[in-house]
Each structure stands twice: as structure tokens, then as C-alpha cells.
C-alpha positions in Angstrom: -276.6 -62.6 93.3 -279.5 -64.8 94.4 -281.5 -64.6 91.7 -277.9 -66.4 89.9 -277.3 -69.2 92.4 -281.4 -70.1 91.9 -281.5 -69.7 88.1 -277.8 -71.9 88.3 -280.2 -74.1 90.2 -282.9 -74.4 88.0 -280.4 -75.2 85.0 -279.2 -77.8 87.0 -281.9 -79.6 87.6 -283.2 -79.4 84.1 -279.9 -80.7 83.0 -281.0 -84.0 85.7 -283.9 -84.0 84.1 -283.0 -84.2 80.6 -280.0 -86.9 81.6 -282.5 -89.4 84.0 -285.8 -88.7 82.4 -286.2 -91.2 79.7 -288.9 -89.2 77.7 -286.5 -86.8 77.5 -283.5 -89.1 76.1 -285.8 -90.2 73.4 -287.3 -86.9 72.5 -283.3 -86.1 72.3 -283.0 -89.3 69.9 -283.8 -88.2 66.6 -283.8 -91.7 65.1 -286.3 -92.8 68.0 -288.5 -90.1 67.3 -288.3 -90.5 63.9 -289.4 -94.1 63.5 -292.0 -93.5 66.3 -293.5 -90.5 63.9 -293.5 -93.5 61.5 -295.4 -95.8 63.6 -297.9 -92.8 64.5 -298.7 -92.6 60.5 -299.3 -96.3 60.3 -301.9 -98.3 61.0 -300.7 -101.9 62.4 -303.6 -104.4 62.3 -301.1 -107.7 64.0 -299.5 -105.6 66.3 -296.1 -106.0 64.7 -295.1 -102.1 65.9 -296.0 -103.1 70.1 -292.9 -103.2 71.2 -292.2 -99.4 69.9 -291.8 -97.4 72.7 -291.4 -94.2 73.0 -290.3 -94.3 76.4 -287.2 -96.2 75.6 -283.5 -94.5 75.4 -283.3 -95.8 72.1 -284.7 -97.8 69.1 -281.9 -100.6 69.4 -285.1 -102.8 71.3 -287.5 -102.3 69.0 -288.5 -105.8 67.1 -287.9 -105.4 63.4 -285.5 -102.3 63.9 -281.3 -103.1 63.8 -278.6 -100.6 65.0 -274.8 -100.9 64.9 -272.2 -100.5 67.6 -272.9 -97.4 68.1 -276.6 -97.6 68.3 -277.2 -96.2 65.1 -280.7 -97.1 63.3 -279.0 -99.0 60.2 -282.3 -101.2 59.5 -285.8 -101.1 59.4 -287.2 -104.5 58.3 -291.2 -104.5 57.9 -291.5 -106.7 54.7 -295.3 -108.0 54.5 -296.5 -106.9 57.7 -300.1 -106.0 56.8 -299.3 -102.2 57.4 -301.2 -99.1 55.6 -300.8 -95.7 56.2 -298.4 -93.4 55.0 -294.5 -92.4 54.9 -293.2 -89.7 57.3 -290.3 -87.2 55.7 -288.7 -87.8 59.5 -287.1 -90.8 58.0 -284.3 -89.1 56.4 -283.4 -88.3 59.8 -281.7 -92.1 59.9 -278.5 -91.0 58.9 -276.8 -94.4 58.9 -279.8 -96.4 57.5 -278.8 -99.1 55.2 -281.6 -101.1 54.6 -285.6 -100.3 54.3 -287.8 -103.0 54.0 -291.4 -102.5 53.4 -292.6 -104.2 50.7 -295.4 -105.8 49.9 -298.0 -103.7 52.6 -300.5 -101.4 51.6 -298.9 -98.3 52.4 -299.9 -95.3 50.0 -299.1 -92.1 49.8 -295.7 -90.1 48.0 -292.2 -91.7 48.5 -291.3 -88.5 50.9 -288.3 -86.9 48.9 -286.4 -86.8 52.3 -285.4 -90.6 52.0 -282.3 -88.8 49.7 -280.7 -88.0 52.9 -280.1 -91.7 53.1 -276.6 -91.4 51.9 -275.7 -94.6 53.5 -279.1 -96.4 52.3 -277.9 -99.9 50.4 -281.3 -101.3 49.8 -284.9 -99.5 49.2 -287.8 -102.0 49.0 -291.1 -100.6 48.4 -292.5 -102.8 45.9 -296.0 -104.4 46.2 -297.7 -101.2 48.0 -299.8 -98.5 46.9 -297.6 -95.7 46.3 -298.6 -93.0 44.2 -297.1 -89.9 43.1 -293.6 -89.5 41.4 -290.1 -90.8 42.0 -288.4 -88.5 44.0 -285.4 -87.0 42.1 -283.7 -86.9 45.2 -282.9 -90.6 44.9 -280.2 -90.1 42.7 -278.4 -89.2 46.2 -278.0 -92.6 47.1 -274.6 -93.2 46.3 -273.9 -96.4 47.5 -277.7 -97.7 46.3 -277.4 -101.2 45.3 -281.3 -102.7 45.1 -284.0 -100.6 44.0 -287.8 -102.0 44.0 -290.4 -99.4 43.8 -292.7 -102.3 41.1 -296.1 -102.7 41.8 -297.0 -99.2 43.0 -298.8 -96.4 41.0 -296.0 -94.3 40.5 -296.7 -92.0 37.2 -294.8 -89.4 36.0 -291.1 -89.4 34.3 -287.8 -91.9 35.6 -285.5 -89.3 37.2 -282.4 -89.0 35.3 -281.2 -88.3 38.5 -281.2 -92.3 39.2 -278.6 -92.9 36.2 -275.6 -91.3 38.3 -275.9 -94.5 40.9 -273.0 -96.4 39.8 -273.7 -99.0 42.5 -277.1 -100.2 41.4 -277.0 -104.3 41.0 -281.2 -104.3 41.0 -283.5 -101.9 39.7 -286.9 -102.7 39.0 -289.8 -100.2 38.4 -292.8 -102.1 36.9 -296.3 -102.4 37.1 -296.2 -98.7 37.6 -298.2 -95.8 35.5 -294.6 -94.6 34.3 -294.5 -92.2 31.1 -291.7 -90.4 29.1 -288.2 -91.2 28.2 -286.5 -93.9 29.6 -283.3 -92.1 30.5 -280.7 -93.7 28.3 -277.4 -93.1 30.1 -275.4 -93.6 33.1 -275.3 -96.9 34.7 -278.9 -98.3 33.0 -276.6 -100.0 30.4 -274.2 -101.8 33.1 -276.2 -104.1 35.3 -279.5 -106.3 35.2 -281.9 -107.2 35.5 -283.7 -103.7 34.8 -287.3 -103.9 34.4 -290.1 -101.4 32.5 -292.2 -103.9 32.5 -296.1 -102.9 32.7 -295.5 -98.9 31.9 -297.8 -98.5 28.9 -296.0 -94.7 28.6 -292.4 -95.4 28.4 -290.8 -95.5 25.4 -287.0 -95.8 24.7 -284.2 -98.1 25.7 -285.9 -101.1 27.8 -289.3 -100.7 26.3 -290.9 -102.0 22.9 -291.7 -98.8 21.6 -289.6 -95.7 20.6 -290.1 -92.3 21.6 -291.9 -89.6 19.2 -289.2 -87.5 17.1 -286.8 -90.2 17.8 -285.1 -92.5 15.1 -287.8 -95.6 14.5 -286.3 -99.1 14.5 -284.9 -100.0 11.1 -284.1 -103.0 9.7 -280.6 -104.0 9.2 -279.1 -102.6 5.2 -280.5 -104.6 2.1 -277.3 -107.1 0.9 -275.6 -105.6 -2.2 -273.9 -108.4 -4.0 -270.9 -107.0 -6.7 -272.0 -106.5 -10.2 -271.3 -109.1 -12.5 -268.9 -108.0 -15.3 -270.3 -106.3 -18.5 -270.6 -109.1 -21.2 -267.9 -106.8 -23.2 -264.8 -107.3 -20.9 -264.2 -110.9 -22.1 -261.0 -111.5 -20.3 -262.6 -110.4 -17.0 -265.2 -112.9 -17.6 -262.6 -115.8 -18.4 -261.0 -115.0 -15.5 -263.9 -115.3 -12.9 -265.0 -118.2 -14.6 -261.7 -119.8 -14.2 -261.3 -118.7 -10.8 -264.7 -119.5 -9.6 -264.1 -123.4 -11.0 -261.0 -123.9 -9.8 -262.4 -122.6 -6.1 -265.0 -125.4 -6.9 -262.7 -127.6 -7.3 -260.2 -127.0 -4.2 -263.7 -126.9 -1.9 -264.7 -130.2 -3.6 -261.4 -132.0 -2.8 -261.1 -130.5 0.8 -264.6 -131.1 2.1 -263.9 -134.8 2.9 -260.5 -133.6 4.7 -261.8 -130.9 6.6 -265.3 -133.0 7.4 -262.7 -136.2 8.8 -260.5 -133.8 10.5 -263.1 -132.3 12.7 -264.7 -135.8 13.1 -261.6 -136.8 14.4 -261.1 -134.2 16.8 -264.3 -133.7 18.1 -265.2 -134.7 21.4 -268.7 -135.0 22.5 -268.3 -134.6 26.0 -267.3 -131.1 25.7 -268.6 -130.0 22.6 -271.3 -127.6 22.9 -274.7 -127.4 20.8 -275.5 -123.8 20.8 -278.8 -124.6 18.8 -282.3 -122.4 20.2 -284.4 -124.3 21.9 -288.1 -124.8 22.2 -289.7 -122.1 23.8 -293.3 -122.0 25.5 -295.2 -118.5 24.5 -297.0 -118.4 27.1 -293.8 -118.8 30.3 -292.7 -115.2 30.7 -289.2 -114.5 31.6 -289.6 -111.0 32.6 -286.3 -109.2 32.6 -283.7 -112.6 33.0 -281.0 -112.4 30.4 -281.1 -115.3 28.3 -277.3 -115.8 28.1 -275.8 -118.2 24.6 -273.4 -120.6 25.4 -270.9 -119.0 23.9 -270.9 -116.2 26.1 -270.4 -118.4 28.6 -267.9 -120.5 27.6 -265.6 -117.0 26.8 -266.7 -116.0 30.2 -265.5 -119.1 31.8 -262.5 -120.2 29.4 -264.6 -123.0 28.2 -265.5 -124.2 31.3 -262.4 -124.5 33.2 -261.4 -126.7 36.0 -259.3 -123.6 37.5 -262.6 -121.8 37.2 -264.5 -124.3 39.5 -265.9 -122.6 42.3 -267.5 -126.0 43.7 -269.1 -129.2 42.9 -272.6 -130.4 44.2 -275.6 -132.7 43.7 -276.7 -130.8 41.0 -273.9 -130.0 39.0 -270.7 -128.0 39.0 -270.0 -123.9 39.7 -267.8 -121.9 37.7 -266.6 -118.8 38.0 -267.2 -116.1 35.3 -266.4 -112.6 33.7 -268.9 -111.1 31.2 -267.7 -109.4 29.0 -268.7 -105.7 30.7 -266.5 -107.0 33.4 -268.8 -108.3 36.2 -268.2 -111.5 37.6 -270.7 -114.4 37.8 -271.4 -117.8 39.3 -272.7 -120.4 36.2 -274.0 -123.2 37.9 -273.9 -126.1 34.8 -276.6 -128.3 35.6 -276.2 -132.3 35.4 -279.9 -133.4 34.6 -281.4 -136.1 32.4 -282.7 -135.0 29.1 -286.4 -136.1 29.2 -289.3 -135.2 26.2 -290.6 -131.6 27.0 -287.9 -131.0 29.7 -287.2 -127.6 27.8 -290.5 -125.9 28.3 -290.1 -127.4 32.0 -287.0 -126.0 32.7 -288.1 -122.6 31.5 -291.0 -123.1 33.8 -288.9 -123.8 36.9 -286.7 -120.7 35.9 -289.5 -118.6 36.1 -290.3 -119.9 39.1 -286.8 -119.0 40.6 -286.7 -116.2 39.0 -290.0 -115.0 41.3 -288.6 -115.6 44.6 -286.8 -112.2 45.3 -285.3 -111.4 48.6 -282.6 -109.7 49.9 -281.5 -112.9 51.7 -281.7 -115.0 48.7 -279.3 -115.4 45.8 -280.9 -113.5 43.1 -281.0 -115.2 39.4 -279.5 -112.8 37.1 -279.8 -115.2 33.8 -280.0 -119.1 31.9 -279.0 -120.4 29.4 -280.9 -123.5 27.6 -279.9 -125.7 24.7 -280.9 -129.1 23.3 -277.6 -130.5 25.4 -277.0 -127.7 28.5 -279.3 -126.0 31.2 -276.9 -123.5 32.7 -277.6 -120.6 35.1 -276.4 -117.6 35.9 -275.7 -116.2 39.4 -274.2 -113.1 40.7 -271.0 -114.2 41.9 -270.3 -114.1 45.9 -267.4 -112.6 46.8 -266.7 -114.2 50.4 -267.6 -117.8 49.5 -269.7 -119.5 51.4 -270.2 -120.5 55.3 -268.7 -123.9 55.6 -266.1 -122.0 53.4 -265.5 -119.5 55.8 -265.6 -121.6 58.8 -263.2 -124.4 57.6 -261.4 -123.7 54.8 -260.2 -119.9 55.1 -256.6 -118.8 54.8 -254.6 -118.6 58.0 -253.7 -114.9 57.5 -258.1 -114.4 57.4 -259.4 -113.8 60.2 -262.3 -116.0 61.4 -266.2 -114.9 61.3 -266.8 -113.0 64.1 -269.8 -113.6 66.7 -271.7 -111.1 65.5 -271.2 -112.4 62.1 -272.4 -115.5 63.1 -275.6 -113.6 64.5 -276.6 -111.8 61.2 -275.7 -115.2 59.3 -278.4 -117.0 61.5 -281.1 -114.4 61.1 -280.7 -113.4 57.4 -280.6 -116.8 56.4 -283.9 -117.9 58.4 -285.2 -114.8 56.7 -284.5 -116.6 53.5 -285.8 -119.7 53.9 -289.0 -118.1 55.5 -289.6 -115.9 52.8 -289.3 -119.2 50.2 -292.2 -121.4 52.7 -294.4 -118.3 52.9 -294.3 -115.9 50.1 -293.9 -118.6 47.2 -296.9 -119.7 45.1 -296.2 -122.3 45.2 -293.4 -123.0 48.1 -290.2 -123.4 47.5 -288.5 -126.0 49.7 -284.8 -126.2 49.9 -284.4 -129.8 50.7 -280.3 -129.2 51.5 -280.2 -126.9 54.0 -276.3 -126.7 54.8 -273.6 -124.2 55.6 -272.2 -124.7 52.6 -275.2 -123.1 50.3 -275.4 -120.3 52.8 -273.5 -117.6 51.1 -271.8 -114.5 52.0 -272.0 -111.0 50.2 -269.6 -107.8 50.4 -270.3 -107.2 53.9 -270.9 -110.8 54.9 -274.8 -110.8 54.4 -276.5 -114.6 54.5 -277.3 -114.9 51.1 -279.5 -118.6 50.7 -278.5 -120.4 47.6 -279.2 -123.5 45.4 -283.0 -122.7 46.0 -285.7 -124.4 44.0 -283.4 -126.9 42.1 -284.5 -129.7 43.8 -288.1 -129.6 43.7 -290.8 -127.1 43.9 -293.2 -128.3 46.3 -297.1 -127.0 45.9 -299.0 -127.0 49.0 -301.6 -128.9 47.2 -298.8 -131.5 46.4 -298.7 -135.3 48.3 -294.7 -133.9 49.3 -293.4 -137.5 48.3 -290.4 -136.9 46.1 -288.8 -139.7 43.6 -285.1 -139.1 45.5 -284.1 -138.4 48.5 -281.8 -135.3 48.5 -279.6 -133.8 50.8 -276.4 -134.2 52.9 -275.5 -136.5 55.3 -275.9 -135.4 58.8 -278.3 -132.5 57.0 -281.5 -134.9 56.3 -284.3 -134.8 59.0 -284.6 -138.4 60.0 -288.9 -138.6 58.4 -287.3 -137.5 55.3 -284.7 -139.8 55.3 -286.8 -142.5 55.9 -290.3 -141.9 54.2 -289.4 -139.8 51.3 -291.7 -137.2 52.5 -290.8 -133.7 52.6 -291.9 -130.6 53.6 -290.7 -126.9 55.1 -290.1 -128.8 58.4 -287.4 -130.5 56.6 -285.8 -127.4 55.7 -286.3 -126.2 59.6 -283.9 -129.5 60.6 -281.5 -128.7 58.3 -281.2 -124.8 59.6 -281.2 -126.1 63.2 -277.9 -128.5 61.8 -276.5 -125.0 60.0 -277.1 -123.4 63.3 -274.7 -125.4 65.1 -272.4 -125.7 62.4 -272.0 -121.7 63.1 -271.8 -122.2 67.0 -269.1 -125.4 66.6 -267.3 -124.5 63.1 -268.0 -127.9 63.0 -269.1 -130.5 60.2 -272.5 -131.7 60.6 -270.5 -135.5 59.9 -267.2 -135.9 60.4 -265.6 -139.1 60.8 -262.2 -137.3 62.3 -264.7 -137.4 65.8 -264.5 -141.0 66.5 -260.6 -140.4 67.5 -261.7 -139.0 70.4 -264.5 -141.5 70.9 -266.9 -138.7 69.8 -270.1 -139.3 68.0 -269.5 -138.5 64.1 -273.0 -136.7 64.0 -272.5 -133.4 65.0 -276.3 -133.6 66.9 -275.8 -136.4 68.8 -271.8 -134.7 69.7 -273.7 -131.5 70.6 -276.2 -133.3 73.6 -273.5 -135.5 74.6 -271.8 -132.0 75.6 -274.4 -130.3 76.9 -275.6 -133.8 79.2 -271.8 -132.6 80.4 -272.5 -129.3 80.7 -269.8 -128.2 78.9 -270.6 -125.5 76.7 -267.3 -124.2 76.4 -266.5 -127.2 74.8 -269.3 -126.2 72.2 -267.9 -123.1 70.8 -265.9 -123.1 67.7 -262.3 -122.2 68.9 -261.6 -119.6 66.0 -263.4 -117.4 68.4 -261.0 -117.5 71.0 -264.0 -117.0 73.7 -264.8 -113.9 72.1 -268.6 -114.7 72.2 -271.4 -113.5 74.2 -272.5 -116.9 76.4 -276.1 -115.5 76.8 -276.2 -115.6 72.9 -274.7 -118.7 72.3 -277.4 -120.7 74.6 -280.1 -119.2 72.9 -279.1 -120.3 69.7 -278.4 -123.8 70.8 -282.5 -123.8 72.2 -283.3 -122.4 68.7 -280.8 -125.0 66.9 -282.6 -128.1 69.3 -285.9 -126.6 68.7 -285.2 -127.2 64.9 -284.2 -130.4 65.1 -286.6 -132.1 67.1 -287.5 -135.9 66.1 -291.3 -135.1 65.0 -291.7 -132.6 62.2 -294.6 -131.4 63.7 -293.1 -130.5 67.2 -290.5 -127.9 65.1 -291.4 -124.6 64.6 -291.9 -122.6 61.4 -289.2 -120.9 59.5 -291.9 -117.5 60.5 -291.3 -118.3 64.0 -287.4 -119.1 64.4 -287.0 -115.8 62.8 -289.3 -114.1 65.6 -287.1 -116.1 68.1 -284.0 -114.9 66.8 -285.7 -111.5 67.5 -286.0 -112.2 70.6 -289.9 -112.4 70.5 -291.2 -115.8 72.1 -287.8 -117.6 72.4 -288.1 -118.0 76.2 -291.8 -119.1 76.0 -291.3 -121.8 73.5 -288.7 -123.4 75.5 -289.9 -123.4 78.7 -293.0 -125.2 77.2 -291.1 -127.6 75.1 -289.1 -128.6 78.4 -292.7 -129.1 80.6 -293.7 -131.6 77.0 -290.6 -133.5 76.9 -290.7 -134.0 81.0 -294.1 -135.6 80.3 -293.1 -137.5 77.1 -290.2 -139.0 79.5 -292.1 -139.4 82.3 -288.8 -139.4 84.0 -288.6 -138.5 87.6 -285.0 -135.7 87.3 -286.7 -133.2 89.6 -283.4 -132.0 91.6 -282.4 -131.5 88.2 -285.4 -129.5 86.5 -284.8 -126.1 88.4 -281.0 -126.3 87.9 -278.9 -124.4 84.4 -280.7 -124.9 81.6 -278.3 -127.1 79.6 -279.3 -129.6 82.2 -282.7 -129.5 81.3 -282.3 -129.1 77.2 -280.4 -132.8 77.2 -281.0 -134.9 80.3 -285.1 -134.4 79.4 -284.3 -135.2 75.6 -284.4 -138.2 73.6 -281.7 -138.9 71.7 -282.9 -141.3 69.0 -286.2 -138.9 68.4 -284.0 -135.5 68.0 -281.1 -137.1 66.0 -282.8 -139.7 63.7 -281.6 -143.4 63.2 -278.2 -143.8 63.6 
């Protein structure tokens, strides 16, 4: 009986052991372990993998690692992180995993077949590594699969046919591989682009320029066959074709004037559309864009509707489409001066555009170019836009929810960061609003109207010929010199930031009812001077916000939006902040700069809340601009 009550003992205390210890918690987390087998296999020259550790209960504070409600791993985002190594089969323990990011490293190695598991898995980016080894057949899993970037690897072997059964794939692109065989020619390959072969000497079939051996060669199309003319002994038959064929003559004759003032009548030059081809450069390569015809998009949009008009800005007007395999678009009609050479320019910036691929920016799918229209074509966004969401949704919707707001600030600064650093050459925005942040299926930031403006080199003076931009939007040097650069982006995101906070327009004349200031800056530090960040939040939310949250994405937002462009921080570094990696050193040592700048004497009020200190240190004409 002893030896029960001391082994019942023993279990007990193991049982203590395995609740308290926090080793033991994590060895019991099977996504922890996972991604810290992961980190084991890599090696992490910047340190961007420090803050995964394996004594934690969970992942969920890991930098670079997201989890849902239920602390669930559902994304792993170490794009361009300088990381080598290889892949561990332990990630197709992370059951719930939507997104993997890891392009654009120097990892090597197999793709581990495991990462089938990821049944959940919406996005695989692998692209720009040093894979090697085949496709795993096991992708063909991933049901719900919607991007697919393994290009730039040295993958070899045969395409799974495996991957054809993924009805959900938007993206695929597998080039610059060491590919061979078959391109498999069925199942959803034929249903979206763009799809992309490109660079895989051994492929042959459907995508590629080359057929496969024992397979049907390209013909041309059938040689014309014109009717035999009547045998000179059938005299009436010949009488009669003569006499038809003059009289046909002569009908055509006396109708061409007719028909040619009828149409000139009718004809109305505004909307009458030149589907002529137009001069191409050989050496601008558009890689797998679709190069739409007008008329394809005038069906698609029932000639350019005004019911199909989706919205109207600087550079044009957006209409919604349907192709005519059913998928819905977004043609952007562009309203630009025809200059000489403005063709081989246009396909030159669509290139451009065309380069900049990111989950967190609106993805060109295809253009269209004639002598009179430059039209492109976007996938369309089901959930509108932010401004849309925030101020013009239908009473029975309900309104973004914090956490929504959240994901919209970091994915967004994800954009724009990826189009200042990863561009060659940059990509500046130049009208960074709520209103071309757009929102996917599951309400993803999605940055659009991207590299329309102007596409800024590094080795450029930045002086533009226009300023561009929205009122309230423009950082104040812009606005005044000319001169842009990223930073000019960064004030507009710090604007959009507190557009998401307020629901609020960034001008809005409605404020001077209440003797409020019509910028929605210069509102926002009247307020906090106040100390009434209530009085901040957008009401929609009913206080269902987290306060701790809210105040660091004000410091973020006044960080932004700072009078010298210099003083902001870069696109990079907001996104670390919204991490939660530096937030709280950055503002504590942009307070201790403004208290010298000032050289104000406020010291009963420098150790009190730090809304205090973010407005009573500030000034106002510096952060806002003129006014």
C-alpha cells in the first residue's frame, strides 16, 4: 500500500512539473518545437531568429511568427532575411499554418515533402533561394493553395500533376528552375494567371515554346480553298455569276457613301475605341502578363460602364470586370497625355510594376495598350477598400474589428517597405491613403495604385514635375519643394494610421462645426494635449479595443509624421515597431530630442502618462505642415 501512495506521489509531482516547468510546456508544444528545430537548421547571420526561445510556453512572442486566437502558429514571415541552411520536415507539424514566407534567402536543400500536411497553408513563398531537388508531389494537398512561388531555385525533375487538382491557385510561378518533361496540361493550369515556365530549357507543352516528342507539332492554320469557277461549258451558270457578281458591284458602289456617312454620323470619338497594335520594344520583357485587347475589355466591362465604376482617382477611373472564364477584375483606364515614344514607356513602366511581387501588394494580372488607351488589369478586391470600409459600409455590415485594424497596419507597412527596399529601382507611392489600401477575402492589406506616379531611382534628383497626392495625405517638404522620397510615403502611412484609429478623414471640413481643426493631424494633438484618447477612437468600435494597442499606434502614427523627413523612420523600421521590436526605444528618445528642440521647461509634466509627453513637447507647425 506504500509503495501506491509514493508512486501516486511521484506522478503527482511529475504532473507539477510538466504544468509549471516551462521547458516542459514547450517540449509539449509541437508547433514551438517545430519552428525551434527550424531555427536549429538555420544559420542567422543579423540575428533575426533572437527572440526564439525555447523556453517560452509558446511561439505567439516570437518576432516574425503570428498565431490566432487560439495560439495556433498561422504564419511564419522570414522574407529576405539573409538566412541559409536547410528545411526541417517538423514544419508540417503547423497544422493551422497559412502563410510561409521565405523567399529570397539562401536556404538550400529539398522542399521537405511534409509541408503537404499544410492543409490550411494559403500562401508558399520560396522563390529566390537555392532549393534543389524535386517538387514534392505532396503539394497537390494544399487545397486551399492560392500563391505558389518556388522561381529561382534549382528545382529539376518533372511538375507534379499532383499540383493541377488545386482549384484555388490565383499565382503559380516556377521559373528559373532546371524543370524537364511535360507540362501537365489539365486541371486548373488553364483557369488562372499569370503561370510562368519561364527559364526551364526541358519543358515542353502547354506554357512553353516547344512541344513535346511524339506529340502533335504546331501546324499552321488550313490553306484557303476558294470555289471553283464554273466549267466554260455551263454557259448559263456563267451568265448568271456574271450577272450577279455586277449587280453586287453595283448595290456596294451605291451604298458605300451611305454606310461611310452613316457611321461618320454616329461616331463619337470620345468613346470610340482604336484597337490598332501598338509599337512594341523587343528588348522590354513582359514575362507571363496577359496582354489583354480592348475588346475583351470592353465585353468585360459593358463598354466601360458607369454602373461598372468601382472608383475615380488622379489617375483615371476603375471598373469592374468579368472575363470571359468568369473571374472578376479591376481595369484601371488610365487618363495620360499621349507623348512621342510614350508606348515603349508605358511598356517599360508595366514591367516595372509587374516586378514588384508581394503578398501585401496588388498583383498586376495584365494591360492593355493602343495608340488611344493604356488600361490595366487588376485582380478585383472583393471587400473594397479601407476608407471604404471605414466610411462608407452598409449599416447591416459590421465595422472592421480592432484586430483588423492591426493586420491592416502591418501588412500594409509590409507593402510599402517591400516597394523602398526590394525595388530596382524604388518604387515610391507618393499617395499613401486609406483609400488605395485594399482588402482581400479575409481582409488582408493589399497596397494599391503603386508605381503610377513615378518610379523614383535612388540615383534620381527626386524632384518630380507635379505634386501628387491628397490633401491632408502630402508631407508638408513635398508639398512645398516638390521633392519626394520614401519618407513621403512614411507621412502618408502615419496619416492612414490614424485614419484606422479615428475612422476619420485625413480633411474633413464637417470638423469646423465643432470648432475642430479640419486636418485630422492637427485634430489628433489637440486631443491628446487633452488627454482624451477616448475621444480618439473611431466609435464603430464601441470601445472594443485594446488601449495599450491603440497608444502604440498613435507613437508609431506621430513618429511618421514628424515635420523633418529625416527625423521619420523607415518603412523597414515601422514594420519592426509594429512587431513590437524597438517601438519603446525609439519613443523614449524621440521625446528626450523634442524636449531639447523646445527647450521648454514642462518637467512636472515629463514623468506623467505619455500622451502628455507625445503633444505638450511637440510642435505643431513642424509635425503637421503649413496650414
Amino acid at each position: 500500500m506504500a509503495t501506491v501512495e509514493r508512486d501516486a506521489i511521484v506522478l503527482w509531482f511529475l504532473c507539477l512539473i510538466l504544468v509549471f516547468h516551462p521547458v516542459a510546456r514547450v517540449l509539449a508544444n509541437m508547433e514551438g518545437d517545430a519552428l525551434h528545430t527550424l531555427r536549429t537548421n538555420l544559420n542567422d547571420p543579423n540575428n533575426v531568429l533572437q527572440s526564439w526561445d525555447p523556453t517560452l510556453v509558446n511561439p505567439c512572442t516570437w518576432f516574425h511568427v503570428t498565431c490566432n486566437n487560439d495560439n495556433s502558429v498561422i504564419r511564419v514571415d522570414l522574407g529576405n532575411a539573409a538566412l541559409s541552411g536547410t528545411l526541417v520536415p517538423q514544419l508540417g507539424q503547423l497544422k493551422n499554418l497559412q502563410y510561409l514566407e521565405l523567399y529570397s534567402n539562401n536556404i538550400s536543400g529539398t522542399i521537405p515533402s511534409e509541408l503537404g500536411n499544410l492543409t490550411e497553408l494559403v500562401s508558399l513563398d520560396l522563390y529566390l533561394n537555392n532549393f534543389t531537388g524535386v517538387i514534392p508531389d505532396s503539394l497537390g494537398n494544399l487545397s486551399k493553395l492560392r500563391f505558389l512561388r518556388l522561381n529561382n531555385n534549382s528545382l529539376s525533375s518533372h511538375i507534379p500533376q499532383s499540383l493541377t487538382k488545386i482549384s484555388t491557385l490565383q499565382v503559380l510561378d516556377l521559373s528559373n528552375n532546371n524543370l524537364s518533361g511535360e507540362v501537365p496540361s489539365t486541371g486548373s493550369f488553364s483557369l488562372f494567371t499569370p503561370i510562368s515556365f519561364n527559364n526551364n530549357p526541358l519543358l515542353c507543352g502547354p506554357g512553353t515554346t516547344k512541344p513535346c516528342p511524339g506529340s502533335p507539332p504546331f501546324s499552321p492554320p488550313p490553306p484557303y480553298n476558294p470555289t471553283p469557277v464554273s466549267s466554260p461549258g455551263n454557259s448559263a451558270s456563267s451568265t448568271g455569276a456574271i450577272a450577279g457578281g455586277v449587280a453586287a458591284g453595283a448595290a456596294l458602289l451605291f451604298a458605300a457613301p451611305a454606310i461611310g456617312f452613316a457611321w461618320w454620323r454616329r461616331r463619337k470619338p470620345q468613346e470610340h475605341f482604336f484597337d490598332v497594335p501598338a509599337e512594341e520594344d523587343p528588348e522590354v520583357h513582359l514575362g507571363q502578363l496577359k496582354r489583354f485587347s480592348l475588346r475583351e475589355l470592353q465585353v468585360a466591362t459593358d463598354g466601360f460602364s458607369n454602373k461598372n465604376i468601382l472608383g475615380r482617382g488622379g489617375f483615371g477611373k476603375v471598373y469592374k470586370g468579368r472575363l470571359a472564364d468568369g473571374s472578376l477584375v479591376a481595369v484601371k483606364r488610365l487618363k495620360e497625355e499621349r507623348t512621342p515614344g510614350g508606348e515603349l514607356q508605358f511598356q517599360t513602366e508595366v514591367e516595372m510594376i509587374s516586378m514588384a511581387v508581394h503578398r501585401n501588394l496588388l498583383r498586376l494580372r495584365g494591360f492593355c495598350m493602343t495608340p488611344t488607351e493604356r488600361l490595366l488589369v487588376y485582380p478585383y478586391m472583393a471587400n473594397g477598400s479601407v476608407a471604404s470600409c471605414l466610411r462608407e459600409r452598409p449599416p447591416s455590415e459590421p465595422p472592421l474589428s480592432w484586430a483588423a485594424r492591426r493586420r491592416i497596419a502591418l501588412g500594409s507597412a509590409r507593402g510599402l517597405s517591400y516597394l523602398h527596399d526590394h525595388c530596382d529601382p524604388k518604387i515610391i507611392h507618393r499617395d499613401v491613403k486609406a483609400a488605395n489600401i485594399l482588402l482581400d477575402e479575409e481582409y488582408e492589406a493589399v497596397v494599391g495604385d503603386f508605381g503610377l506616379a513615378k518610379l523614383m531611382d535612388y540615383k534620381d534628383t527626386h524632384v518630380t514635375t507635379a505634386v501628387r497626392g491628397t490633401i491632408g495625405h502630402i508631407a508638408p517638404e513635398y508639398l512645398s519643394t516638390g521633392k519626394s522620397s520614401e519618407k513621403t510615403d512614411v507621412f502618408g502611412y502615419g496619416i492612414m494610421l490614424l485614419e484606422l484609429i479615428t475612422g476619420q478623414r485625413a480633411f474633413d471640413l464637417a470638423r469646423l462645426a465643432n470648432d475642430d481643426d479640419v486636418m485630422l493631424l492637427d485634430w489628433v494633438k489637440g486631443l491628446l494635449k487633452e488627454r482624451r484618447l477616448e475621444m480618439l477612437v473611431d466609435p464603430d468600435l464601441q470601445n472594443n479595443y485594446v488601449e495599450a494597442e491603440v497608444e502604440s499606434l498613435i507613437q508609431v502614427a506621430l513618429l511618421c509624421t514628424q515635420g523633418s523627413p529625416m527625423d521619420r523612420p523607415k518603412m523597414s523600421e515601422v514594420v519592426r515597431m509594429l512587431e513590437g521590436d524597438g517601438l519603446a526605444e525609439r519613443w523614449e528618445e524621440w521625446q528626450k530630442v523634442e524636449v531639447v528642440r523646445q527647450d521648454v521647461e514642462m518637467a512636472p509634466h515629463r514623468n506623467s502618462e505619455w500622451i502628455i509627453d507625445s503633444t505638450d513637447n511637440l510642435n505643431a507647425v513642424e509635425l503637421s505642415g503649413p496650414r
